[in-house]
GUNU-743334 format. One record per residue (C-alpha): x, y, z. Coordinates in steps of 0.001 Angstrom, whole numbers, padded with zeros to 6 digits, always signed. Layout:
// GUNU-743334
XYZ/...
This chain:
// GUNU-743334
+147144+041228+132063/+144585+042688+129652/+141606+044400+131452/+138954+041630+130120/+141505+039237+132362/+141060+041401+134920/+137345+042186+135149/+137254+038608+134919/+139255+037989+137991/+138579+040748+140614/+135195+040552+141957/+135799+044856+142657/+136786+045433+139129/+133352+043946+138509/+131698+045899+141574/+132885+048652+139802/+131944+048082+136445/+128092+047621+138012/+128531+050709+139708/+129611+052635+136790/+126844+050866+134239/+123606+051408+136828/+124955+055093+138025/+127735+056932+136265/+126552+055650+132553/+122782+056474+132826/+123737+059944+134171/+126114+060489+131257/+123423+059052+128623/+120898+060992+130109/+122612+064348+129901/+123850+063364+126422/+120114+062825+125742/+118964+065950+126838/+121486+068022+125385/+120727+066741+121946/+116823+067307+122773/+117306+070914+124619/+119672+071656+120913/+116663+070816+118846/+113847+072311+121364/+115759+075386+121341/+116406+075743+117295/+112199+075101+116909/+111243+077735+120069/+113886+080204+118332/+112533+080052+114762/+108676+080288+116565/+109633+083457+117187/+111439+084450+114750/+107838+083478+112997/+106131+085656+115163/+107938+088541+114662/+107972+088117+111171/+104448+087696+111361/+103788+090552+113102/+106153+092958+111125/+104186+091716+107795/+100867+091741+108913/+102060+095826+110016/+103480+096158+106060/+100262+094553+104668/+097998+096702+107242/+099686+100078+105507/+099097+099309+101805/+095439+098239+102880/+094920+101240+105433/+095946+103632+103274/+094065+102298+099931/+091015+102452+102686/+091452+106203+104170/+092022+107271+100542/+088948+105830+099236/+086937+106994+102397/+088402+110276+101501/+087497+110138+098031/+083811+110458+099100/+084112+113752+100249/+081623+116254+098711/+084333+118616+098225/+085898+116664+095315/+083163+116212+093085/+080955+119222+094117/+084366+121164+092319/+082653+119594+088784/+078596+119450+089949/+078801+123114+091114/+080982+125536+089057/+079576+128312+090025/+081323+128163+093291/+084863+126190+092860/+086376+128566+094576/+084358+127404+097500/+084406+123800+096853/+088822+124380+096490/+088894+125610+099911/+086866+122505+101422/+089489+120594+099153/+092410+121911+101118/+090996+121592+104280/+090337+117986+103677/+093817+117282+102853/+095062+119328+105256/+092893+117485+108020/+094324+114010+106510/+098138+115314+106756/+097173+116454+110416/+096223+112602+110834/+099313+111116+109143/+102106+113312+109377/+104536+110982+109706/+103266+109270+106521/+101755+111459+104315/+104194+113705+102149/+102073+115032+099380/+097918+114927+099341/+096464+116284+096068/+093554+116422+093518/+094095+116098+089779/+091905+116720+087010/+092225+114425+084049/+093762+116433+081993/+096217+116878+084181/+095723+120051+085764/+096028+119964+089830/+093203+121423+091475/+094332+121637+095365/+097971+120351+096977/+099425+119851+100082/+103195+119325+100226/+104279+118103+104113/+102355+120908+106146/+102269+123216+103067/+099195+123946+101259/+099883+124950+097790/+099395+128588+096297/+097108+128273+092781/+099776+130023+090786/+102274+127025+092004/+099760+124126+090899/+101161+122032+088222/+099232+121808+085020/+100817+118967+083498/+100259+115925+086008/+099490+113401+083214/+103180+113405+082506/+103307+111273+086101/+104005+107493+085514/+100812+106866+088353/+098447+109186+086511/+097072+107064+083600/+097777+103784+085749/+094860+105757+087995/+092566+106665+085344/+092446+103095+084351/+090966+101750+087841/+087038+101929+088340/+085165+103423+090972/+086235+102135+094255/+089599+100855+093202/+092890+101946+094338/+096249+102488+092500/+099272+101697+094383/+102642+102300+092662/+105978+101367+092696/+108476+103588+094737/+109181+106697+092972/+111038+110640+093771/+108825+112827+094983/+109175+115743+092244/+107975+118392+095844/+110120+116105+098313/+112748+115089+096321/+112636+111704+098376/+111425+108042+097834/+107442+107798+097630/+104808+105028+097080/+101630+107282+094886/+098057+105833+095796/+095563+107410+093550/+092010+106404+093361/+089566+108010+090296/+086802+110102+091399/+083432+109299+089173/+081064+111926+088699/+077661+111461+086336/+079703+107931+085546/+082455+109735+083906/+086277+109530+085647/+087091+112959+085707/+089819+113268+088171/+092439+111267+090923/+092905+112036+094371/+096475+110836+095151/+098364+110478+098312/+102050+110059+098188/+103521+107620+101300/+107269+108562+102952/+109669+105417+102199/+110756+106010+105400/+107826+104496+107040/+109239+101421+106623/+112638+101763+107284/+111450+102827+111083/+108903+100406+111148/+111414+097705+110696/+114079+099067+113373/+111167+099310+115610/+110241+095850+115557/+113467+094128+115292/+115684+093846+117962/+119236+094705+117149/+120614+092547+119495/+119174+089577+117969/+119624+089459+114193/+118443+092114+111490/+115295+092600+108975/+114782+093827+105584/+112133+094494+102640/+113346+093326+099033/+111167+093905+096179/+110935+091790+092713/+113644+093662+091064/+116521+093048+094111/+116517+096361+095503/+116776+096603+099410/+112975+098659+100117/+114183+099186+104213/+117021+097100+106233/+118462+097657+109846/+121713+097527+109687/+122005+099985+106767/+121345+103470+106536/+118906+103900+103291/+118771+107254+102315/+115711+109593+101309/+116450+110425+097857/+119272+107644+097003/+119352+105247+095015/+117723+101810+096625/+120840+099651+097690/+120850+096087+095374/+120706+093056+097489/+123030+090864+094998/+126287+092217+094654/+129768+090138+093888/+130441+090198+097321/+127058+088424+098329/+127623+084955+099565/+126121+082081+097146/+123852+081087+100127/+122403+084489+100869/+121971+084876+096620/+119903+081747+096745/+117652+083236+099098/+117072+086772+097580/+116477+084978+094115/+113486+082872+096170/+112125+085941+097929/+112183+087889+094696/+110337+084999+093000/+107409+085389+096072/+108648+082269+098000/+108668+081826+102274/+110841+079472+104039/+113666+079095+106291/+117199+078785+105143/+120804+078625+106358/+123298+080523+104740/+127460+080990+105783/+129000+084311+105227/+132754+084537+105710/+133322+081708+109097/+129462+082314+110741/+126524+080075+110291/+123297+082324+109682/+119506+081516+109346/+117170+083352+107503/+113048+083593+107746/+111610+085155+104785/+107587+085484+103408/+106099+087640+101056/+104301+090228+101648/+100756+090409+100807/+098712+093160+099541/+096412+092161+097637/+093219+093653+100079/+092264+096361+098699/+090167+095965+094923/+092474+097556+092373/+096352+097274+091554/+099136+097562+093627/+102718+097312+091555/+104636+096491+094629/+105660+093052+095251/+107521+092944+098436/+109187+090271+101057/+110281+090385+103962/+113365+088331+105900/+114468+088228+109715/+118184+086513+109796/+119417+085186+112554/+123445+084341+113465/+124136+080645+114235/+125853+081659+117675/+122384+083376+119113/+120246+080527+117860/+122491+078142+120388/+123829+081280+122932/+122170+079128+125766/+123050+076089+124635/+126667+076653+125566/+125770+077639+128973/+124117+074047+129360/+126974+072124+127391/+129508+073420+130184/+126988+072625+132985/+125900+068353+131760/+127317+067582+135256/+124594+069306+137220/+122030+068520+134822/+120299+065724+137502/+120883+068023+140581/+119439+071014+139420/+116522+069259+136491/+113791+070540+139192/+115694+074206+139848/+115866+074817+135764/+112388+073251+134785/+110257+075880+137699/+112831+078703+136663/+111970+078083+133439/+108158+077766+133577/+108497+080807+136039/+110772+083477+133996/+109071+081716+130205/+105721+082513+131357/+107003+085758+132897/+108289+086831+129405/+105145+084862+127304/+102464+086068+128836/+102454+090318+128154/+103686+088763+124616/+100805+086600+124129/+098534+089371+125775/+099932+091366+122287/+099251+088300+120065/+095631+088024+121046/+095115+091810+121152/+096679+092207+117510/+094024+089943+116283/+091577+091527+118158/+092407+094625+115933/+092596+092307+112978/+088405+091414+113927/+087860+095186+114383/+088088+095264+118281/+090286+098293+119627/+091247+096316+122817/+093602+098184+125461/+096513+095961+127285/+097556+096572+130989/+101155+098219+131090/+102853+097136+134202/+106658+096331+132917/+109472+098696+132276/+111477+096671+129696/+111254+096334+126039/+107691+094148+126100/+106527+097357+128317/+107303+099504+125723/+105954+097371+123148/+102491+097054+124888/+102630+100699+125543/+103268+101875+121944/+100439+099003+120569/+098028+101063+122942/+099269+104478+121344/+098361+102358+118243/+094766+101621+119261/+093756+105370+120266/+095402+106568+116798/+093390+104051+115142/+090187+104857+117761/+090954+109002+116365/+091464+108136+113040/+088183+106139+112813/+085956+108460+114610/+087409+111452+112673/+086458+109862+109234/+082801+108204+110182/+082768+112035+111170/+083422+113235+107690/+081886+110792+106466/+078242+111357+107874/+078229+115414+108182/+077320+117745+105845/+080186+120188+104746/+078551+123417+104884/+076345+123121+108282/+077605+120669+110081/+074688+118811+110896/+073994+115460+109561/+074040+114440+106595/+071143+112584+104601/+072691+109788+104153/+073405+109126+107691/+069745+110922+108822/+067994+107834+106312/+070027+105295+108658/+069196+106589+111875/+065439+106953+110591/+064941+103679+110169/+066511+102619+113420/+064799+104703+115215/+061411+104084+113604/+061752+100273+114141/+062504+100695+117858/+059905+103137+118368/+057271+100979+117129/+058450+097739+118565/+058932+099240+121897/+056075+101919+121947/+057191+104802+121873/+056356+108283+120598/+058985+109803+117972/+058276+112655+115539/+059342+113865+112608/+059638+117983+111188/+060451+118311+108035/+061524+122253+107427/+061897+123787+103942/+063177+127882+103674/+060400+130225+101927/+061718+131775+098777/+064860+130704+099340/+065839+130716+095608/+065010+134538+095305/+067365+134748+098212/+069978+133496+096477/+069454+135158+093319/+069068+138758+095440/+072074+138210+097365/+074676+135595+095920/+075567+131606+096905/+077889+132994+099707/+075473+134901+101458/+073315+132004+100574/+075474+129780+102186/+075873+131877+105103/+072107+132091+105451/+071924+128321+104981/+074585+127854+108183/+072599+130425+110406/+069457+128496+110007/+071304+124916+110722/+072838+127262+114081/+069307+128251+115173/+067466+125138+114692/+069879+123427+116737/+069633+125674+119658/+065765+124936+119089/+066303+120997+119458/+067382+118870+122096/+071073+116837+122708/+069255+113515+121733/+067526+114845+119125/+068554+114211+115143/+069179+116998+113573/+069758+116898+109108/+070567+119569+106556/+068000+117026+104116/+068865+118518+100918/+069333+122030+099460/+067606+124622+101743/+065503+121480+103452/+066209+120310+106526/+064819+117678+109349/+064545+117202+112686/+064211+113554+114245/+062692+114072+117742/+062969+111064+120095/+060250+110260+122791/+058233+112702+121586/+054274+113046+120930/+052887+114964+118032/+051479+117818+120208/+054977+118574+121772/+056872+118106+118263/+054430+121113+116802/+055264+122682+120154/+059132+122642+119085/+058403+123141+115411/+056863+126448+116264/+059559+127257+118892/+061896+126762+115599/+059529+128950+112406/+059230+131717+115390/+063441+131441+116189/+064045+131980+112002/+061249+134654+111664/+062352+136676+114252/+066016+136046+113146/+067531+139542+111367/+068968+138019+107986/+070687+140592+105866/+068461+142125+103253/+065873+139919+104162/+063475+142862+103139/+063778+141967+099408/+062072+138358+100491/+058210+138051+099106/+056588+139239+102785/+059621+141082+103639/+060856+138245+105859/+063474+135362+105969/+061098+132264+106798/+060573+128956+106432/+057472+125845+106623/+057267+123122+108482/+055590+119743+108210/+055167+117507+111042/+054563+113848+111637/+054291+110917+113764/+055526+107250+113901/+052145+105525+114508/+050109+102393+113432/+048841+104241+110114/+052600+105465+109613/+054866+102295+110255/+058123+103246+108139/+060936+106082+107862/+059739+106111+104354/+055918+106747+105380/+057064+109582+108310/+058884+111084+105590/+056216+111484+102843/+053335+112426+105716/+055819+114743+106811/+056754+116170+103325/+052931+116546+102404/+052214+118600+105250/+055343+120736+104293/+053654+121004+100892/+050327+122023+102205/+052128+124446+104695/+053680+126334+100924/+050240+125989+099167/+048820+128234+102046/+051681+130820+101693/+054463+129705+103822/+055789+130783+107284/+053554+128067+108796/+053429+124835+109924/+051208+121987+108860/+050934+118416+110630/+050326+115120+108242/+048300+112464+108324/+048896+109155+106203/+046406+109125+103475/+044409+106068+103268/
């Protein structure tokens, strides 16, 4: 009897048939169903964050070339480098504040920075650093234009960076990127300032953010060559490793060849019996005005059997799919958001640091995202130092280490607008040293300079914390005075000529009067003076007035109508 016969004929062979269609049959179709969904759900949340992490790891490649075409141009702007060519009377001087500039930048890189230096263009170095090293004169190279960077440099304008191709260090002996920027003085380039960047940056940056247990990462550049990778070891001074090789499979070939050619996608690949899948983007660094020679990509690959490793826990477990549905789905929104959230936290705090915030994240885990989180926020406070020690440099003057003009100018007119708007009293001295030109002839720039630094000393212990104190120019300098009247700024302006005139300056007997002195000029912000420009000139025709009557004096201004 065939079984249609006997379906047809025994009402519990049809009992059971219902039974099985209405409860066995939708259980098995439903598992069935959501096994085939969970596959594809899983292969889409994997390669989101394989994404990310790409992302993340590129955006940290890009950040380098652009933060380091940035510090080097921010660098460039030190005095030090073209005083050396405006002042040649004292490049010995000028050297020094060279070397202590690129020793102060090693100090904030050293993990980074291999070789700082500044080149002349005919090739003759002018100060070095090599790791913590500074370099002796007699060991300065004289033949720099020989260097495959230097007349790549010369041909970038002011402002523009240089950003080479990997090349041996000739101090280091190891694998370099040179950044060189020309330095413009009187509109003619006549010198570089060059940073070289350790390879190996990149090789730790990698293994940091790539876990091993999950797949490897590597760099590849246009001509093949393996720039960092995880799971090999790529020396300091070797030769870079070529990607395609006759062992390489025809898959993984396919995908070099695109990255090479500055393609992204996603790609599967088999190598020996394994399925793999490969993310790959290039990277971009194209932020900073000039030329950068690199062109990099980056890949995370990923083996078959991790993309599905869960999946095979579910395959063996369709039976207890309906039981435990409710179990899995508030496990999973428990332990997902568990994981998600610190890792979002990151995501939203890295593009906070993209937008120039320096947000901080809470630490509270002990795993791998807790060590993530707390290394971003070592991150942050590097970036916090580095910042705040170059606006430092930046607005300082070299010599006294009071403000510079530059950065007095922009606090003038701050000041002035809020003083006016909100009514309130703010004065202006502007000081200028008697004779000082006879000074220097008598006793030399040094003791000029030494002079110059003792008089920036004084007038600061003359001024208050939240006052704004300037070297203006040469031997002039200027003292912003916040919340304060006219009648207590010549108050502090004579607390200040009577602190220099009393001051015992060496052979300050050979000074017209037979003292080391200086005039003042002082002015206020008030309805006839309405601009940093106007306290300025009041203030610098009272100083005049204070000379014409023979010095050692102080003079207040009035705006001339």
């Amino acid at each position: 009897m065939s079984i249609v016969s006997l379906i047809k004929k025994s009402l519990r062979a049809k009992f059971t048939l219902v039974l099985f269609a209405v409860g066995l049959v939708p259980i098995v179709s439903s598992g069935l169903f959501y096994y085939h969904a969970a596959k594809d759900a899983l292969f889409q949340n994997v390669f989101k964050e394989l994404k990310w992490t790409l992302g993340e790891v590129s955006h940290q490649v890009e950040t380098h070339f652009t933060d380091a075409g940035k510090d080097l141009l921010i660098a460039s702007k030190n005095t030090a480098f073209t005083m050396y060519f405006l002042d040649p009377d004292r490049r010995g001087y000028w050297v020094s504040e060279q070397e202590r500039t690129l020793k102060h930048l090693r100090g904030i890189y050293p993990d980074i920075i291999d070789e700082a230096c500044y080149i002349e263009a005919s090739g003759k170095e002018v100060s070095r650093i090599v790791l913590d090293r500074v370099t002796p004169h007699a060991e300065l190279s004289s033949s720099e234009e020989r260097a495959v960077f230097f007349a790549r440099s010369f041909e970038m304008d002011e402002g523009e960076v240089f950003q080479g191709r990997p090349t041996i260090s000739e101090d280091t002996k190891r694998w370099v990127t040179p950044n060189a920027t020309p330095i413009v003085v009187a509109g003619k380039k006549v010198a570089i300032l060059h940073f070289e960047v350790n390879m190996r940056y990149f090789q730790r940056l990698l293994k940091r953010a790539i876990n091993p247990d999950r797949g490897y990462g590597f760099i590849l550049n246009d001509s093949g060559e393996f720039m960092a990778n995880t799971v090999m070891d790529i020396g300091e001074s070797a030769p870079f490793p070529k990607a395609i090789t006759e062992k390489t499979p025809e898959g993984l070939k396919k995908i070099y060849k695109r990255m090479m050619n500055g393609e992204n996608g996603i790609e599967e690949f088999v190598s020996g019996n394994d399925v793999y899948y490969a993310i790959f983007r290039p990277v971009e660094t194209g932020y900073i005005k000039g030329h950068n020679e690199n062109r990099w990509a980056i890949a995370y690959v990923l083996p078959g059997d991790k993309v599905y490793v869960e999946l095979s826990f579910l395959r063996h477990e369709m039976i207890a799919v309906a039981l435990t549905t409710a179990l899995i789905l508030v496990l999973a929104y428990a332990i997902g958001n568990y994981f998600t959230r610190p890792i979002r936290e990151l995501a939203a705090a890295t593009h906070s640091v993209a937008a120039g915030e320096m947000p901080r994240l809470d630490v509270t885990r002990n795993d791998e995202i807790g060590d993530l989180s707390g290394s971003f926020n070592l991150m942050v406070e590097a970036i916090k130092k580095r910042d705040s020690e170059l606006r430092e440099l930046a607005r300082t003057d070299g010599l006294t280490g009071l403000y510079n003009n530059k950065h007095f100018k922009t606090e003038l007119d701050k000041e002035v607008k809020s003083a006016l708007r909100f009514g309130r009293p703010l004065s202006l001295i502007m000081a200028d040293l008697d004779a000082f030109k006879n000074y220097n002839d008598v006793n030399g720039h040094l003791q000029g300079d030494a002079a110059l630094k003792r008089v920036a000393d004084l007038i600061m212990e003359c001024c208050r914390d939240v006052d704004i104190v300037a070297r203006y120019g040469g031997e002039e300098f200027a003292v912003l005075l916040r919340e304060c009247k006219l009648e207590a700024a010549v108050k502090v302006a004579e607390r200040i000529r009577k602190r220099i005139e009393g001051e015992v300056f060496p052979n300050e007997e050979m000074q017209p009067g037979g003292e080391f002195t200086l005039s003042i000029g002082v002015s206020e912000a008030d309805r006839e003076v309405l601009t940093g420009e106007e306290l300025i000139e009041t203030a610098d025709k009272a100083l005049y007035r204070a000379k014409e009557m023979g010095g050692n004096r102080i003079s207040i201004g009035r705006k001339e109508v």
